[in-house]
N, C-alpha and C positions, 0 to 999 in steps of 0.2 A: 834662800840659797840652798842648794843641791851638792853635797859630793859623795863619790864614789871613788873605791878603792879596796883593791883584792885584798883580803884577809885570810892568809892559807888557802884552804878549800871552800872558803867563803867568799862575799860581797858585804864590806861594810857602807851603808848609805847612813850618810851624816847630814841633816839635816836643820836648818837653823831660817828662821824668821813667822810669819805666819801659815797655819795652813786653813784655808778654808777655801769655798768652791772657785776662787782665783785661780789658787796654787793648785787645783784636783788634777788640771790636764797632765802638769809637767809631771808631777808627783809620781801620777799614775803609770807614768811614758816609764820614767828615770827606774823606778820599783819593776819593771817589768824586766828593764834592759839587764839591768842586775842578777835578777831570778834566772836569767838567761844561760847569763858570765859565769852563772856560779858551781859551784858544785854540787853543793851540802846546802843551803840556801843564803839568806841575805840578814846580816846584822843590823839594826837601827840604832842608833845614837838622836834620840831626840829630845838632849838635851839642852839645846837652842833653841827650842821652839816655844815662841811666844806666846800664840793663840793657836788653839786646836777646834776642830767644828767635828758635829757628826759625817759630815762627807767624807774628812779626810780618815774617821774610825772607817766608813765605809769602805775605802780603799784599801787599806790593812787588812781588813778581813778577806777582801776579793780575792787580793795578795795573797795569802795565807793558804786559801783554800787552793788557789791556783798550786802551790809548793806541794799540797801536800798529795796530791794529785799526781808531781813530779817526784816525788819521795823526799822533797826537801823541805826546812823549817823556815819559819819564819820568827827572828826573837828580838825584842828592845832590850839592846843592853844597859842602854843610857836614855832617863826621861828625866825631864824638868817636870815643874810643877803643873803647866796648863794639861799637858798630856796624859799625864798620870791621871790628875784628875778625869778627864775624858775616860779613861781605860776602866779607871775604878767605878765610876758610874753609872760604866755599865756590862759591869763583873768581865769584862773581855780579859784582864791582865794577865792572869792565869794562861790566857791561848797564845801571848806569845811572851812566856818566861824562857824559851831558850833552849838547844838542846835538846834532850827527851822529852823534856818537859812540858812541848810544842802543844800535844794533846790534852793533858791533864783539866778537867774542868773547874772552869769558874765558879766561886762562890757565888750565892745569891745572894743579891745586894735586897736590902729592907724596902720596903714600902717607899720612902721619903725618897730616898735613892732611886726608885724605878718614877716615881712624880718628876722629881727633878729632870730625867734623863726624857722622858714624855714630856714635858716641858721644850724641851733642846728639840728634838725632833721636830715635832710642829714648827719652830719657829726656821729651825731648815727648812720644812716642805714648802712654808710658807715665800721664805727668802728665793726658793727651787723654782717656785711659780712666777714671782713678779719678776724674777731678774730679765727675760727676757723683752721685757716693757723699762725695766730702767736702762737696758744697752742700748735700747733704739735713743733712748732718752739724750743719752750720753752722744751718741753720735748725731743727733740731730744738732746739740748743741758745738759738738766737734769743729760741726761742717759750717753753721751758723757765723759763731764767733774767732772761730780757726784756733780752738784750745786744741789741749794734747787731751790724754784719754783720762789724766789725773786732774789735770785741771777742770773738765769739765764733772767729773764725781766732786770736786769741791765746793763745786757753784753748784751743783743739785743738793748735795749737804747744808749748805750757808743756807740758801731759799729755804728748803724745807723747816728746817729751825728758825727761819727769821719771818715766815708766815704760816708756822705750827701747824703743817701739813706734812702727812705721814709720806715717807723718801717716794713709794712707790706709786700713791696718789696723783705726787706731783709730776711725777714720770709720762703717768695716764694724761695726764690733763696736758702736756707738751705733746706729743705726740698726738693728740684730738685738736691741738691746736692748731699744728703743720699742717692739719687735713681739712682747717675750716673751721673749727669749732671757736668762739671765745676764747680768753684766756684771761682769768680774774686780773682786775687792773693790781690790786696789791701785789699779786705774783710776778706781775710782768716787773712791774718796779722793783721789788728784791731778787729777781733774775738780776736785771741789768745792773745794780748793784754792786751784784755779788760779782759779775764779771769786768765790772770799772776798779771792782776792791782789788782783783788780780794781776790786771795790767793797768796799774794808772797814767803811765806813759806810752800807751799803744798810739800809733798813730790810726786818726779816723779814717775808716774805709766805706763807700757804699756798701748800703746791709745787703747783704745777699738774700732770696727770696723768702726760706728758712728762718733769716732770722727777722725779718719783715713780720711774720706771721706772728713769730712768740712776742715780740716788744714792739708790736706796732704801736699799742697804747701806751709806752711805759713813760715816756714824756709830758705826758696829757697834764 
């Protein structure tokens, strides 16, 4: 969840639940509109924040750079622990302490600290590349078994863990299926499963073509 609210000659944006490349559109939208409104630039309060990703440090910065361009700062008055952490590993914290201080440079974080933060990265570029093969995934199953768009990320989760196939794998292999391909019988069976485990009072309906294709076997 997102709020805004003029602070004197500022914008403070308060910020509270996950960010990572879900939250990046709104994030990015809401941080802009701000920057806008504001005068002098935009406060952060992101001490609600649960999980932080490198997307959402990407945004910050974009932020940032965008303000100072405009002659305004960009500063975190308020961080929880996931953020910080994020901010500090990868010496960004220092870019937005606030007020003058907007500029001042970040310390250089050690060795283990630049591993760790290489680490994070990769496994975002990683997450950057497959997601658009797990949304098909997602919506293929959407249209299939007529979930919402949470229910179906659940049943991609449950299978993937219940036939120790990695989330994005399984993704690939639904989508090759809708198009003709196989679809390993254990898989199809902890699909369908996992979607009897969610509704188990759903009333039966003819499968629609969709879903013919992923669980045609899964009976066998």
């Amino acid at each position: 969840m997102i709020e805004t609210r003029p602070d004197g000659d500022r914008v403070l944006v308060v910020v509270r639940g996950e960010l990572d490349l879900d939250a990046g559109g709104e994030l990015q939208h809401v941080l802009r509109a701000a920057l806008a409104r504001s005068v002098r630039g935009v406060d952060l309060d992101l001490s609600g924040v649960g999980f932080c990703d490198c997307s959402a440090l990407n945004i910050l910065l974009a932020l940032r750079e965008r303000a100072l361009h405009e002659g305004k700062t960009v500063a975190v008055r308020e961080v929880g622990p996931a953020a910080a952490r994020l901010l500090e590993l990868s010496g960004t914290r220092a870019l937005f302490a606030g007020g003058d201080g907007g500029d001042a440079e970040p310390e250089e974080p050690d060795a283990s600290v630049l591993e760790e933060l290489r680490v994070e990265l990769v496994q975002l570029r990683r997450a950057m590349q497959t997601r658009p093969t797990i949304d098909l995934a997602r919506g293929i199953l959407m249209a299939s078994f007529g979930l919402t768009a949470d229910d179906a990320w659940t049943v991609l989760v449950m299978t993937s863990q219940n036939t120790n196939t990695k989330l994005h794998h399984l993704a690939r292999d639904l989508v090759t299926a809708v198009r003709g391909a196989p679809l390993d019988e254990t898989v199809q069976q902890q699909l369908a499963a996992a979607v009897a485990r969610l509704e188990p009072a759903r009333e039966t309906v003819p499968p629609t073509a969709g879903q013919a294709a992923v669980t045609s076997d899964a009976d066998s």
